[in-house]
C-alpha positions in Angstrom: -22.1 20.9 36.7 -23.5 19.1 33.9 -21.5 17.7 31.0 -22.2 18.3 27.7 -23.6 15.9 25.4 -20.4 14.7 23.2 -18.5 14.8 25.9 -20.8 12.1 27.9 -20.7 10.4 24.0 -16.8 10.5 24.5 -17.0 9.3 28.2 -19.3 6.4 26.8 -17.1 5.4 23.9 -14.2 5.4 26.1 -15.9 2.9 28.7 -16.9 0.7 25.7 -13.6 0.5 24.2 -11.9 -0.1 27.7 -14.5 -2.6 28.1 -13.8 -4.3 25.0 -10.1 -3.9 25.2 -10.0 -1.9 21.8 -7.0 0.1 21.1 -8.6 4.1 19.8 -9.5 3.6 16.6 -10.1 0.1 16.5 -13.7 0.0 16.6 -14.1 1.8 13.4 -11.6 -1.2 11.5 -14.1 -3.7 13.5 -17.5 -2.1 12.2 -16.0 -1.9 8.5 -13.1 -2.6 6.2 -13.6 0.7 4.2 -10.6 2.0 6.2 -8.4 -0.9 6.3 -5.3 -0.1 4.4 -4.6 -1.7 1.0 -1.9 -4.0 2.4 -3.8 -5.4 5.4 -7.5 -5.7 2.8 -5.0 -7.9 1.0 -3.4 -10.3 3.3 -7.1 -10.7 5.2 -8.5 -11.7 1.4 -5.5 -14.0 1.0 -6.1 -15.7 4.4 -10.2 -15.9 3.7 -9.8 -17.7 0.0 -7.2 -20.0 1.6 -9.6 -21.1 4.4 -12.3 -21.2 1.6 -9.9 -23.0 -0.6 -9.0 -25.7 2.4 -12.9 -26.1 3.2 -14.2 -26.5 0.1 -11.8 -29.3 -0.8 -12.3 -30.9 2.5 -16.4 -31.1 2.0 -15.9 -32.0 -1.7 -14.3 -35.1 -0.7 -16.9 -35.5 2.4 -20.5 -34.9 0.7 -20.5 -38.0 -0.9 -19.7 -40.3 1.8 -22.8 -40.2 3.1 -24.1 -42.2 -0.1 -24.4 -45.1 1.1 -26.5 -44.3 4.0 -28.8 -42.5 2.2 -29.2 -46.0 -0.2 -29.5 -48.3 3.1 -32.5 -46.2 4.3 -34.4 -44.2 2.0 -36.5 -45.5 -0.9 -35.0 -45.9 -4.0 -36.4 -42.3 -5.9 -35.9 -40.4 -3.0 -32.4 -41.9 -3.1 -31.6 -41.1 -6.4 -32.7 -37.0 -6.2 -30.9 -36.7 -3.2 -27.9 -38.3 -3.8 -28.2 -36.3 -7.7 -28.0 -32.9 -5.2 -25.1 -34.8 -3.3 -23.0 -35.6 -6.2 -24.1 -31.9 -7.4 -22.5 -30.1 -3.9 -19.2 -32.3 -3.9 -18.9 -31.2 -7.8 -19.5 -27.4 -6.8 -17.2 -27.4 -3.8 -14.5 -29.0 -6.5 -14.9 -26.4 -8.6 -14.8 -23.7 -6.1 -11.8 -25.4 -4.3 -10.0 -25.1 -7.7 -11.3 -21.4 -9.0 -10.4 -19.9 -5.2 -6.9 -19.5 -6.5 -7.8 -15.8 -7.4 -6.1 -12.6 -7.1 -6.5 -11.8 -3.3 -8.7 -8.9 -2.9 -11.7 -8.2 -0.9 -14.1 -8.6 -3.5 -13.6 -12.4 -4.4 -12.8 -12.9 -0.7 -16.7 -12.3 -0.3 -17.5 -13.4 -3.5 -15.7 -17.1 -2.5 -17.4 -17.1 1.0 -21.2 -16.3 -0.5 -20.4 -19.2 -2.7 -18.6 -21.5 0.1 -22.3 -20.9 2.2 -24.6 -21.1 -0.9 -23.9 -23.8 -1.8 -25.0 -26.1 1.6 -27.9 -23.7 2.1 -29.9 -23.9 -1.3 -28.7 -28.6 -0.5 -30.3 -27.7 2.7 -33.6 -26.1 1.1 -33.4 -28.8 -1.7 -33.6 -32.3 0.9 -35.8 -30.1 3.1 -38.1 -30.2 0.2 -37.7 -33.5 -0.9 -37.9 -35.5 2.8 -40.3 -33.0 4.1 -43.3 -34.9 2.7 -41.6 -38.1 2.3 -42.5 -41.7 4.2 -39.1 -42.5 5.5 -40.5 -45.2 7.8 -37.9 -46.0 10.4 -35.1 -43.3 9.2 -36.9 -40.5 10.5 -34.3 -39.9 13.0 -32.1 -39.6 9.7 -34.4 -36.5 8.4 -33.9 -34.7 12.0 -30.4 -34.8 11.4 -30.5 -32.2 8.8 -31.6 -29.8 10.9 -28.5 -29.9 12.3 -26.9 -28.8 9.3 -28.2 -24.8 9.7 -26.1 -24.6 13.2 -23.0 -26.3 11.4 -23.3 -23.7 8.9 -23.9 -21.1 11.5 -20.9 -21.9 13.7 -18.3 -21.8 10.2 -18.8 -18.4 10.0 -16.2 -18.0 13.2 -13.7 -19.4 10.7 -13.1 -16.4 9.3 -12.0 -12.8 10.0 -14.5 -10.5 9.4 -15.8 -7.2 10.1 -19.1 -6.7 11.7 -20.9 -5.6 8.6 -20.3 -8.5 6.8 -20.8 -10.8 9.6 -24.5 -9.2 9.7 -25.0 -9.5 5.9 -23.8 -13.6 6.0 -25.7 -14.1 9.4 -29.0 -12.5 8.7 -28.8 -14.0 4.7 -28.6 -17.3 6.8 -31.1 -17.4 8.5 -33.7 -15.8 6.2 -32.6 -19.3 4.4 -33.3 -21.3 7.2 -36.3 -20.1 8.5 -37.7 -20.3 5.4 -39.0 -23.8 5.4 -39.9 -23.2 8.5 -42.1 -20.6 7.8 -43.6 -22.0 4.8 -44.8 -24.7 7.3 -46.3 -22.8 9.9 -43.6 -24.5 12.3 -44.2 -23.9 15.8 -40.7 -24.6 16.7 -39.9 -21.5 14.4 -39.3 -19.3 17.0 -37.2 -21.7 19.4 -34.6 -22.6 16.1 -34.3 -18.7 15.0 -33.2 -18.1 18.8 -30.4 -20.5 19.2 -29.4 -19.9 15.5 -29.2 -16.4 16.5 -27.1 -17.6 19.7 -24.8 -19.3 17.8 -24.7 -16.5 15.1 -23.6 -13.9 18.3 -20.8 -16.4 19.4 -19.7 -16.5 15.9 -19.7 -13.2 15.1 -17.6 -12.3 18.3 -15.1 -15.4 17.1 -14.9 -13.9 13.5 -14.4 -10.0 15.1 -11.8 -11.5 17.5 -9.9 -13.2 14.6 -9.5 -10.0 12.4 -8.8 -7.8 15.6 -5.6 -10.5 16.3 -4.4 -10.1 12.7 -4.9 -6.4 12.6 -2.6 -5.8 15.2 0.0 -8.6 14.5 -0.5 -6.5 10.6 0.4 -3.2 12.2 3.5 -4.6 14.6 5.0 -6.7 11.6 4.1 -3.6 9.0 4.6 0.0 11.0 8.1 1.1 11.8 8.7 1.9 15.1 9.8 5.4 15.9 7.4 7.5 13.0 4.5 5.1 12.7 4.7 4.9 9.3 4.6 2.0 7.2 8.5 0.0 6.9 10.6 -0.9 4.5 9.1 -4.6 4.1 5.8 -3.2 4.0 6.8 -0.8 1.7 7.9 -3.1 -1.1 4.9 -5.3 -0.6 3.0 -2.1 -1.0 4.5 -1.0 -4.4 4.5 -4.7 -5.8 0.5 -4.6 -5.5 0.2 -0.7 -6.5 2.5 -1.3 -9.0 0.6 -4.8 -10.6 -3.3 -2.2 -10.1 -1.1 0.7 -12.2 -0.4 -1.9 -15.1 -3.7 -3.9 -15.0 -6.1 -0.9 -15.0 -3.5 1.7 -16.7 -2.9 5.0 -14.4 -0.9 7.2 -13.1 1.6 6.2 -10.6 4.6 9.5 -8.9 7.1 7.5 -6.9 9.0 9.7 -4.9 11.9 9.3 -2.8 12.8 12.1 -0.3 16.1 12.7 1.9 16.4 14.9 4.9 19.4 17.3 4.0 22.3 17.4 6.6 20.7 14.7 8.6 24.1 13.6 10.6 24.5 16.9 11.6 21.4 16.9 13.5 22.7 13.9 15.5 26.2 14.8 15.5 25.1 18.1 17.2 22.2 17.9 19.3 22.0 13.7 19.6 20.1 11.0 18.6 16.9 11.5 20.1 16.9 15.1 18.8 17.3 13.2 15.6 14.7 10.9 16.4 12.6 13.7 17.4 13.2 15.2 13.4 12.2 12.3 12.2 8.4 11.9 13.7 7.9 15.2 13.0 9.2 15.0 9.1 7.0 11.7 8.9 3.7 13.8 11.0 4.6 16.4 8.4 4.7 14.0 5.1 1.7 11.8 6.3 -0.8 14.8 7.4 -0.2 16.3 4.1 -1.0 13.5 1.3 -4.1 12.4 -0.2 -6.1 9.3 1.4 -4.4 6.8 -1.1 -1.2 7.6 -1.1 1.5 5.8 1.6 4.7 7.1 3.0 7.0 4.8 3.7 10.4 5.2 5.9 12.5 3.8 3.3 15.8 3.7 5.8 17.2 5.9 8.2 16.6 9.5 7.3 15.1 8.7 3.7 11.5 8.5 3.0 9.6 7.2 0.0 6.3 8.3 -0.7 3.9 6.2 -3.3 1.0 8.3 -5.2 -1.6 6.1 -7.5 -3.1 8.1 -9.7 -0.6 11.4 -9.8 1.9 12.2 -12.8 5.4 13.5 -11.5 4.2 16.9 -12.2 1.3 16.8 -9.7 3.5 14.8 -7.2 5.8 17.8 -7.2 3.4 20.3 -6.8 1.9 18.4 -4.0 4.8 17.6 -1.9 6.0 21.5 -2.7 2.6 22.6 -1.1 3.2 20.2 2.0 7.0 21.2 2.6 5.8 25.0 2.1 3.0 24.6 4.6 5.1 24.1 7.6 8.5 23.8 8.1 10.4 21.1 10.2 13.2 22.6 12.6 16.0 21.5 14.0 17.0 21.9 17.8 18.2 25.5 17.0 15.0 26.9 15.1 16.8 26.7 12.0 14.1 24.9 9.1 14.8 21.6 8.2 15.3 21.6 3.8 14.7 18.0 1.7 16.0 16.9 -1.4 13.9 14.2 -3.8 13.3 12.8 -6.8 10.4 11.4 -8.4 9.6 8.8 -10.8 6.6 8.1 -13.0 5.6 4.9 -13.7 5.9 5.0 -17.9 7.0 2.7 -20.7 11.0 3.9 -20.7 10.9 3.9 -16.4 11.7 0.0 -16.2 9.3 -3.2 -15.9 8.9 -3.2 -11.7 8.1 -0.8 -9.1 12.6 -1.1 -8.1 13.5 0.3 -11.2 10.6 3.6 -10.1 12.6 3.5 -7.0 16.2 3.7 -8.5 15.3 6.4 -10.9 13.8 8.6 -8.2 17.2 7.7 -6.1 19.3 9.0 -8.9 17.3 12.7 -9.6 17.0 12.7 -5.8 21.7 12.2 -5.8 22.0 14.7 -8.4 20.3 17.2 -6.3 22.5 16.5 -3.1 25.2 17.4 -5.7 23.3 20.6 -6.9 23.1 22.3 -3.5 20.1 20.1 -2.2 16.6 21.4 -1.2 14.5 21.0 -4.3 12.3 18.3 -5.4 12.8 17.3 -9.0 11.6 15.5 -11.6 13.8 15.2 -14.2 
């Protein structure tokens, strides 16, 4: 019997993933960062500018040192250009050493890496140019060495996490720059260099794919709570300080809500804890199913969840959540529906100066709503 097509798709993509010892999912968070959640773009940015930072410095303080070679064995104008484009590279790694203390986010992660690998390519193009045509006498053995200097460059991209997209766009950008030279000269050995650069590009790229694949997981065990999946409490807080920070920088909206599942104890008390476990997952599949891409829920502790929503006033928050809860009801062991009480927040000038005082406020409507027979969402 023959299978059909997406099913042999599925069989294939199965084998591939098993091959490559991907978890389901993973390959899409491998192939791009478009779907890498806000947190994890973050802490990848942060870890890429402080490598740039660190490498930057590092070759700032290098590129001049070799100086005084270059005086002991080419002639003296040659010299003086070159070492000019030196002095040139250690200033512009300086400068990018001290400017890399940006905000972490993806764009000047990229941003700081294009620069970080500009800058040695176009010095590479530049003494290419200038020892090309030169009589170097006895130090031509000192010109071959740059042509060791596209394979360094090569090899750094393993450095740093990165997804496969952007390990082609740095890659192929390199070595369009590198065979460039080659090219213009008519080089028969262009075809030999491209080869092992693109060897050394593949074991690179598997390097920088293996590095982000190890922080992406040790970024979901350190962020997810255990038993709903859903982002924890640590997470959560890091979460509102940076949604928070975007809400005042670019001015938006910004519904903090903060949910409680009524008579939770007598769910355990009754029926046990892993029937109250068992409420839990299905409250937090509920909640998670139902919100916009963008938003984050958050088990806040024990049977209380908070749920963050850029770009929603409190009204539109409410009428949200009211649709989800409406939708499908949670029930307990018996069949009876499980009810919620919250309160939301909205991030305006009298709702405090940080994303705790949101939370508090939403705490409070969400108390006084226990006290007033429970079950409704408020937000006032």
């Amino acid at each position: 019997m023959r299978m059909p097509d997406n099913s042999i798709a599925a069989a294939v993509s199965r084998s591939i993933q098993s091959f490559l010892l991907l978890a389901p999912g993973e390959w899409r968070d491998l192939f791009s960062s478009r779907h890498h959640p806000r947190l994890f773009q973050r802490e990848r940015a942060r870890f890429i500018l402080s490598r740039v930072r660190i490498i930057a410095a590092l070759l700032a303080i290098l590129a001049p040192f070799r100086i005084v070679a270059d005086a002991l064995l080419l002639p003296h104008p040659l010299f003086i250009l070159l070492d000019s484009g030196r002095i040139f590279v250690a200033v512009a790694f300086a400068i990018l050493a001290f400017f890399c203390r940006c905000s972490p986010t993806q764009r000047h992660a990229r941003l700081a890496m294009v620069i970080l690998f500009l800058i040695p390519a176009l010095f590479f193009l530049f003494a290419h140019v200038l020892l090309a045509h030169a009589r170097l006498n006895g130090a031509a053995e000192y010109f071959d060495k740059y042509t060791y200097l596209p394979f360094i460059l090569m090899a750094s991209i393993g450095v740093f996490p990165m997804v496969l997209l952007e390990n082609l766009a740095f890659t192929l950008s390199l070595l369009t720059v590198f065979a460039l030279p080659l090219w213009l000269r008519q080089d028969p050995q262009i075809l030999p260099e491209l080869i092992d650069l693109m060897l050394v590009a593949s074991v690179a790229t598997l390097a920088t794919m293996s590095q982000l694949q190890g922080m992406k997981r040790l970024f979901v065990q350190s962020s997810t709570d255990p038993l709903t999946g859903l982002f924890n409490r640590r997470a959560g807080e890091d979460l509102l300080t940076l949604l928070f920070a975007q809400a005042e920088r670019h001015p938006h909206a910004l519904s903090v809500v903060l949910l409680d599942v009524d008579n939770f104890k007598g769910v355990n008390d009754n029926w046990g804890h892993e029937a109250g476990d068992r409420v839990l997952q299905d409250v937090a599949q509920l909640l998670q199913s139902g919100v916009r891409t963008g938003d984050a829920v958050i088990r806040w502790g024990g049977e209380e969840f908070v749920i963050v929503m850029p770009y929603a006033n409190s009204g539109q928050a409410q009428a949200r959540l009211q649709v989800i809860l409406d939708g499908r009801a949670v029930q307990k062991p018996d069949g009876q529906p499980i009810r919620m009480s919250g309160g939301i927040a909205e991030l305006q000038a009298e709702s405090g100066k940080n994303w705790s005082d949101l939370v508090k406020l939403a705490d409070n409507r969400m108390y006084q709503v226990k006290l007033n027979g429970k079950g409704r969402i408020v937000t006032e």
